[in-house]
C-alpha positions, 0 to 999 in steps of 0.5 A: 500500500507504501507503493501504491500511495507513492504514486499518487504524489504525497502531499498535504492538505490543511484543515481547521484540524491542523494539517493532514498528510496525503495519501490518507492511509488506512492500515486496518479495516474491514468494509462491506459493498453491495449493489442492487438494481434500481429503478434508473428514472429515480437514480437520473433524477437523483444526480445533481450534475447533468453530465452525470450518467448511472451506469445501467445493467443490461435489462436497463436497470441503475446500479446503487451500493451501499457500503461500511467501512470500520477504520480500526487503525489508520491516520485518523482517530478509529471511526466507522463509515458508510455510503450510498454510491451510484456507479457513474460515467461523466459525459465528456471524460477526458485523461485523469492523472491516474494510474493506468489502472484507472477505477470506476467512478462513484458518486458519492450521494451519502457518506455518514461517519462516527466521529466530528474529526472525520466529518471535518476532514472529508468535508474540508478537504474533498467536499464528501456528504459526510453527517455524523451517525450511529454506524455498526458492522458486525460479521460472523461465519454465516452473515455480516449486518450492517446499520446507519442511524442518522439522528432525525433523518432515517435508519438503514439496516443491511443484511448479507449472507456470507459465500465462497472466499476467494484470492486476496483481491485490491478493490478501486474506486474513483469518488466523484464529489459535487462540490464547486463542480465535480471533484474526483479522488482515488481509492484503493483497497486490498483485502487480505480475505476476501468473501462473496456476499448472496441473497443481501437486502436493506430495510429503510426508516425514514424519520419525519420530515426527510425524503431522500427518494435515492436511498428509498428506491435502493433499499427496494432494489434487487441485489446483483453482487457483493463483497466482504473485505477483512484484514484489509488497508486503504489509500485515499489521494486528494482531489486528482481530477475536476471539472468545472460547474455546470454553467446550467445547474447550480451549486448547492450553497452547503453540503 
């Protein structure tokens, strides 16, 4: 992970915390993500950029996961996170300063997190959708759950049955940011044990007052794949691409 976070220029970034090292360097986690299929009318009407385009399965279907992440070492004080992400493309993409490797792109719709210091950073930093929540991800031979709680918002439950392992495997991602445009960085998990997930489903709570008809439609949809990653590290880069506002659609004043 040292060698794969050298390529992407170390650097650092100042926050009202004090100044944070990049990469940002996760040594210890575990993380679940999972994707279903959802309707793509109510995923279209979701994204807040009209460059923006879900990716679709083939009978037509948006593709939206839903992940958890519980950071048990890393630059940061221990926390737990999750996120609801729609697989994307971006109408126009040209080169990136990436590796050649380069990962999908995932717009990031939600990204709650345990603990102010995370919420601070990621928002200062990346401009991530990040609200504090009660996050728990608990796994065992036959099944791991996960479950968010945002105070006065909504309550999410997910439920997975756990399959075959497979070979340790690295994981990438590109989270796409909607801050002043489109902002992109770079995520790369491996995961020591790798493990399939099957017949996985989600439960949503709305509180009184919160519509989120994203989250709604997914924790309806129908589940295509997913994967348990434990004994695993990370690197998060800084913002490696970005694209201008879209002089049609307006910025939002505040996340």
């Amino acid at each position: 992970m040292q060698q794969f976070a050298h390529r992407l220029r170390p650097g650092e970034a100042r926050t009202s915390l004090g100044a944070i090292a990049l990469p940002l360097l996760y040594h210890e986690l575990s993380a679940v993500l999972a994707y279903f299929a959802v309707p793509l009318e109510t995923i279209a009407r979701s994204l807040p950029d009209p460059r923006l385009r879900a990716v679709t399965t083939s009978d037509g279907m948006a593709v939206v996961g839903v992940c958890f992440f519980d950071y048990r070492r890393c630059a940061l004080h221990p926390y737990r996170e999750a996120g609801i992400l729609v697989p994307v493309g971006i109408e126009g993409e040209g080169s990136t300063d990436l590796p050649a490797d380069a990962a999908p792109l995932h717009y990031v719709h939600r990204l709650p997190v345990t603990t102010p210091e995370a919420l601070a950073i990621g928002r200062e930093i990346w401009g991530f959708p990040k609200y504090l929540a009660d996050i728990a991800l608990t796994e065992n031979r036959e099944a791991v759950t996960g479950s968010i709680s945002e105070a006065g918002a909504y309550d999410l439950a997910f439920s997975a049955r756990v399959g075959r392992r497979t070979p340790r495997q690295r994981v990438r991602l590109r989270p796409v940011l909607r801050a002043d445009g489109l902002n992109i960085a770079y995520v790369a998990i491996e995961a020591e044990t790798t493990t399939l997930l099957a017949n996985a489903g989600l439960s949503f709570t709305p509180k009184e007052g919160f519509d989120d008809p994203l989250i709604e439609a997914l924790s309806s949809g129908t589940f295509l794949r997913g994967v348990l990653l434990s004994k695993a590290e990370a690197s998060l880069s800084g913002i490696v691409d970005a694209y201008p506002p879209d002089p049609i659609t307006p910025c939002p004043d505040t996340l």
